[in-house]
N, C-alpha and C positions, 0 to 999 in steps of 0.2 A: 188918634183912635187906636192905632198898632201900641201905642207905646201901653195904653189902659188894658187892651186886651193881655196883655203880656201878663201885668201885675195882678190881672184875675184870674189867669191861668196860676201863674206859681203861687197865687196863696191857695188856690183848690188842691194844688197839688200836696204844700203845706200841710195841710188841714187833714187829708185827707192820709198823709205819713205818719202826723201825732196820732190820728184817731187809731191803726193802725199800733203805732207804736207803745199806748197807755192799756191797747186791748193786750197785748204779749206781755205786760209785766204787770196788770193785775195780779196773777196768779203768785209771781215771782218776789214779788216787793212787799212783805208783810208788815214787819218789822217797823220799817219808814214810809208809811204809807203818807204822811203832810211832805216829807220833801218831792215825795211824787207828783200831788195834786199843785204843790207850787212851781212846779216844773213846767205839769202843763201849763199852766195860767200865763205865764212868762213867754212861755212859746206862742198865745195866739194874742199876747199885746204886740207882736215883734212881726208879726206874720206880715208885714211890710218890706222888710230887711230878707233880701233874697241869701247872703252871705251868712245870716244866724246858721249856725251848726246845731245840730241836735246833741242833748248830752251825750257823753260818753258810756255811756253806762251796758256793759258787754251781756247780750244776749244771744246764750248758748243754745245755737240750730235742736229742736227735739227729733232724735235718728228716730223714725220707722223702723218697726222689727223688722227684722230680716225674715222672709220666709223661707222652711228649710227646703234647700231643691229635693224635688223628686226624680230618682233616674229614671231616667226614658230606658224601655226596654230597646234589649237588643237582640234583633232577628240571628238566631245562627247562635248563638253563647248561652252557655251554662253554665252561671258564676258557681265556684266549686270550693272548698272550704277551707281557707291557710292551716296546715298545722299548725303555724307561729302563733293562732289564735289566741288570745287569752282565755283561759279556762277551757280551751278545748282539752277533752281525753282520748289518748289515742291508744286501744284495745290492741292488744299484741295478738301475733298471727299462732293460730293451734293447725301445723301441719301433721299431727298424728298422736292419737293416744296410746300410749306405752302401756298394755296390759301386762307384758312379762312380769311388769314389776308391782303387777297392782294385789292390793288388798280389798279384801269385801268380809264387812260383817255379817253381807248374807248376800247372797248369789243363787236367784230363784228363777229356771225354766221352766216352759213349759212349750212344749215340742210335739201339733201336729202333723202328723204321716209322716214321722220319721225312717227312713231307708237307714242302716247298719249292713255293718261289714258282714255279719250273719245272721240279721232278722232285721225285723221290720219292727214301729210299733203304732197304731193307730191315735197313741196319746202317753206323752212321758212327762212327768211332772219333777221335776228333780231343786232341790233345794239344797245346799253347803252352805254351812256356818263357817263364819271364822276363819276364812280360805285363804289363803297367805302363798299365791304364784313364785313370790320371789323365790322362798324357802322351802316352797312344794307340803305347804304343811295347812290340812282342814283338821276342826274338830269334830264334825258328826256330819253323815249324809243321809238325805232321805230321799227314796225313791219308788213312784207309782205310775205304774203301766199299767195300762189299760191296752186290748188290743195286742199282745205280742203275739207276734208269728217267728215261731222258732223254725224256720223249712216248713211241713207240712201241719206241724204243730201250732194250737192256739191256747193261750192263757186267757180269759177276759180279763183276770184282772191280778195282777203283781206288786207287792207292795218289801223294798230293804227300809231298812232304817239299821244305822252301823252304832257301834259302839265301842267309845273310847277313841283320843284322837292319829288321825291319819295320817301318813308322809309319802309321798308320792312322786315320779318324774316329770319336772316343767317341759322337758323336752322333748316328750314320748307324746307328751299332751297333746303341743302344739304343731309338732311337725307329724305324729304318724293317728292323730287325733285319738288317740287310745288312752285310758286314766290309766296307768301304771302302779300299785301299792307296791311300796316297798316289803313290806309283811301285807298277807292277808289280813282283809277286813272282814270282823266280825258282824254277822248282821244276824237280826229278825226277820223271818222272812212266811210271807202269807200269799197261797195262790188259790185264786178261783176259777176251776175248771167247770162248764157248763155241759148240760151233755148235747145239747146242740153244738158244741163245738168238738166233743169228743164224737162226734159223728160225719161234722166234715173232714176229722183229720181219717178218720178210716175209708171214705166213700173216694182221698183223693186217690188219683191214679200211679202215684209213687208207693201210696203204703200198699193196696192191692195187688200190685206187684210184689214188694216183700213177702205179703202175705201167703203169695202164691211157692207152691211146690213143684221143681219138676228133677227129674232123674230119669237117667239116659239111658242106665246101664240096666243092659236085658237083666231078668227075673231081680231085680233092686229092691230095695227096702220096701221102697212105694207102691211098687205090686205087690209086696206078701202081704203088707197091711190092707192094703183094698183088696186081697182076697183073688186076684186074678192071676191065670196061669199062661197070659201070651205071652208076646214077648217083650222088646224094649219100649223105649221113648213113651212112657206114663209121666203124665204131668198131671195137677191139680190146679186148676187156673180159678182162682176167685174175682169175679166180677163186682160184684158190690158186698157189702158191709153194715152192718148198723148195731147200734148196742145201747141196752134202756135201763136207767140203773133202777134195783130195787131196793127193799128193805135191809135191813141186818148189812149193808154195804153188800150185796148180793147184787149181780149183774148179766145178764142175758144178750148174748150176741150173735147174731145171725149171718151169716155167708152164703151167697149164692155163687156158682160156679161150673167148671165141669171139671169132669176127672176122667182118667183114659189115655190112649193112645190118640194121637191129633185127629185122624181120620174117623176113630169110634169113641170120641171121648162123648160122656154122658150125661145129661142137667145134675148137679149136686148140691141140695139146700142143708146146710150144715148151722146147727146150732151149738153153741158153746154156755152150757151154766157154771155161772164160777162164782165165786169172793173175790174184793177186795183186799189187799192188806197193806202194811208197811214191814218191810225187812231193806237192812241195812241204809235206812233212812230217807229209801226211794217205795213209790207205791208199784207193788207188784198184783199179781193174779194167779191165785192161788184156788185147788180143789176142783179144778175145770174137771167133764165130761162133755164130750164132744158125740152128737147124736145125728145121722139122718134117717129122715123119715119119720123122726118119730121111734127112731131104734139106736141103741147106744152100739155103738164100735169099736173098733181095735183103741187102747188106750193108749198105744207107740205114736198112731196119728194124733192122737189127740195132745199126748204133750210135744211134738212136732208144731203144732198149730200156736201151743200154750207158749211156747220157747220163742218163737217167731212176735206172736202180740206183746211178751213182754220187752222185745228187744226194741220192740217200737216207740215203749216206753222207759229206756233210759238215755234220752236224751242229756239228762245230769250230771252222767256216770262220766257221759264219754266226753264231754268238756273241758275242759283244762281251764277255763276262764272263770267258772263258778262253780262251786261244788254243793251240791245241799244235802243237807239231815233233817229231813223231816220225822218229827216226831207224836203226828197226831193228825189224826181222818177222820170225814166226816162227809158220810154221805146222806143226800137229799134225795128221794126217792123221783126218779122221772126229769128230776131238777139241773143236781149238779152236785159239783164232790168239791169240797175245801180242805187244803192240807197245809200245817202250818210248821215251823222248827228252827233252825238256822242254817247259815251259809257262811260259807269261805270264798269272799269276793278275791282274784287273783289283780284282775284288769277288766273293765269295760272299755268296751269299743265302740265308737262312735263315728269312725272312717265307713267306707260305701263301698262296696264291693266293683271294681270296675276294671 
C-alpha cells in the first residue's frame, strides 16, 4: 500500500508540472507548435518512470517591472540645486550700476516737493534727450515748474526749453549736485505770475519790511517829505500790502501802516497807481503816484516807495545762475500777468541748502 501511494503521489505531482509547464510555453512556442503537443503526449505515456526528465527546452523567468522608488521625505533638509546641473543657468551677480558712464536717449523726471539749494518747487518736470554722462554732453532740455518759491517769491508756473546741443561737468553733477554748462544755455522761457501769488509774496513779513522806511537822522529826508518839523527817529512801518491788477497792464496797490516817531507814529493807508512795463528785459513799475487819504503827496516819497517795490522785483537781475530777457507782457485783469522771452541758463542747482 506505501509502495501504490508513492506512484500516485509522483504521477500528480508529474501531471500537475506538465500542465504547468505547456501553460508557460503556449505563448512562447509558435513556430513548432506539433513538437509541443508531442511532447506532451510522451510525457503522460511515461508518467510511470519516476526518472523521465522533462525536455530541456529553457524558459526565460518574465522580470516584473520595477517600480520607480519614491523618496521618503526628510525632516530637517532642503534639497538645494547643484550647479553642475545640466541645463541649469546660473545669472551673474549685479553689485552696482555704473551711471557715470551711462547714456540715455531720454532721461525724464518728475520731481514732487522738491527743496533746492535756493528755492523750492511744488512740481519739476524735467526731461534731456540724448544725455551722454560719460562725455557730459545733452542735446536739448526741457523744463516745467510749477510751484517755484524763489525766497518769498512765487512763479505758478515756469516752463525752459534750451536750444542747440549742451556740454556740461560730470563731476559738478554728481558730487556738488549742480548742472554746470560749459557755455550758457539758450532757452525759451515763459512765466506765469497769478495775482494771488503776487499778493502773498507782498503780505510776507520779509517784503513788509523792505517795504518799510526808517531814518534816524533828526530833520532827515523822511520828515521833510511827510511834511513834519520834530525831531528825529521817523520811520514808516508798512503793515500789510495788496495789489489788484487792471486794464491797460495798469495796477493798484495798497499799504497800510504807520508813519512818525515811534511813540507818536500815526495810522498811514497809502495807495500806489502805477503801470506795468518791461525795461531791460525784466518787468518794472513805472508812472506810480503815491496818495493818502485820498490826496496825492510829496513825489520823493513816492518814488522812494517806487525804487523799493521794484527792487523787490529783480530777483533775475541779481542771480548769477540764470539770467532773463523777457520780451513781452501780458496782463489779465484781477487774474494774472504772463511774461515770456529768453534766458541765459549759467548752472542749475539741485543740492539742499543745509
Amino acid at each position: 500500500m506505501a509502495i501504490e501511494k508513492c506512484i500516485l503521489k509522483s504521477r500528480g505531482r508529474l501531471k500537475f508540472q506538465t500542465t504547468l509547464l505547456q501553460a508557460a510555453m503556449i505563448p512562447l512556442v509558435v513556430g513548432s507548435s506539433i513538437c509541443a503537443l508531442s511532447g506532451a503526449a510522451s510525457a503522460q505515456n511515461n508518467a510511470a518512470a519516476p526518472q523521465q526528465t522533462l525536455p530541456q527546452t529553457a524558459v526565460q523567468p518574465v522580470t516584473p517591472p520595477q517600480a520607480t522608488p519614491v523618496p521618503q521625505p526628510t525632516i530637517g533638509t532642503i534639497p538645494m540645486p547643484q550647479a553642475e546641473t545640466p541645463g541649469a543657468l546660473a545669472a551673474p551677480t549685479v553689485s552696482f550700476v555704473d551711471i557715470n558712464s551711462g547714456r540715455f536717449g531720454k532721461l525724464e523726471i518728475d520731481l514732487q516737493d522738491g527743496q533746492f539749494l535756493a528755492g523750492a518747487a511744488d512740481n519739476l518736470h524735467l526731461i534731456a534727450r540724448n544725455m551722454d554722462l560719460n562725455q557730459g554732453e545733452l542735446k536739448s532740455l526741457d523744463i516745467e515748474v510749477k510751484g517755484a518759491h524763489l525766497q518769498d517769491f512765487i512763479v505758478d508756473k515756469m516752463t525752459f526749453t534750451t536750444q542747440g546741443a549742451l556740454n556740461f561737468d560730470t563731476g559738478l553733477l554728481f558730487n556738488q549736485k549742480m548742472l554746470q554748462f560749459n557755455n550758457p544755455a539758450q532757452a525759451q522761457v515763459t512765466a506765469i505770475i497769478s495775482q494771488d501769488s503776487l499778493n502773498k509774496f507782498l503780505k510776507a513779513p520779509t517784503t513788509l519790511e523792505r517795504l518799510s522806511i526808517t531814518a534816524t537822522k533828526k530833520g532827515g529826508v523822511l520828515a521833510n517829505l511827510l511834511g513834519s518839523v520834530g525831531g528825529g527817529g521817523f520811520g514808516l512801518t508798512i503793515s500789510n500790502a495788496a495789489i489788484v491788477l487792471g486794464k491797460s497792464n495798469h495796477v493798484n496797490i495798497s499799504a497800510d501802516g504807520k508813519v512818525g516817531v515811534s511813540q507818536l507814529a500815526v495810522p498811514l493807508s497809502a495807495e500806489l497807481e502805477s503801470q506795468l512795463f518791461l525795461r531791460d528785459g525784466w518787468v518794472q513799475v513805472g508812472d506810480t503816484k503815491l496818495k493818502t487819504a485820498g490826496q496825492e503827496i510829496s513825489p520823493q516819497l513816492s518814488e522812494i516807495l517806487v525804487k523799493k517795490i521794484n527792487n523787490l522785483s529783480n530777483l533775475g537781475h541779481r542771480s548769477d545762475d540764470i539770467h532773463f530777457a523777457f520780451t513781452d507782457l501780458k496782463v489779465t485783469p484781477g487774474r494774472g500777468l504772463v511774461v515770456s522771452g529768453t534766458a541765459q541758463i549759467n548752472r542749475l542747482r539741485f543740492g539742499r541748502a543745509g
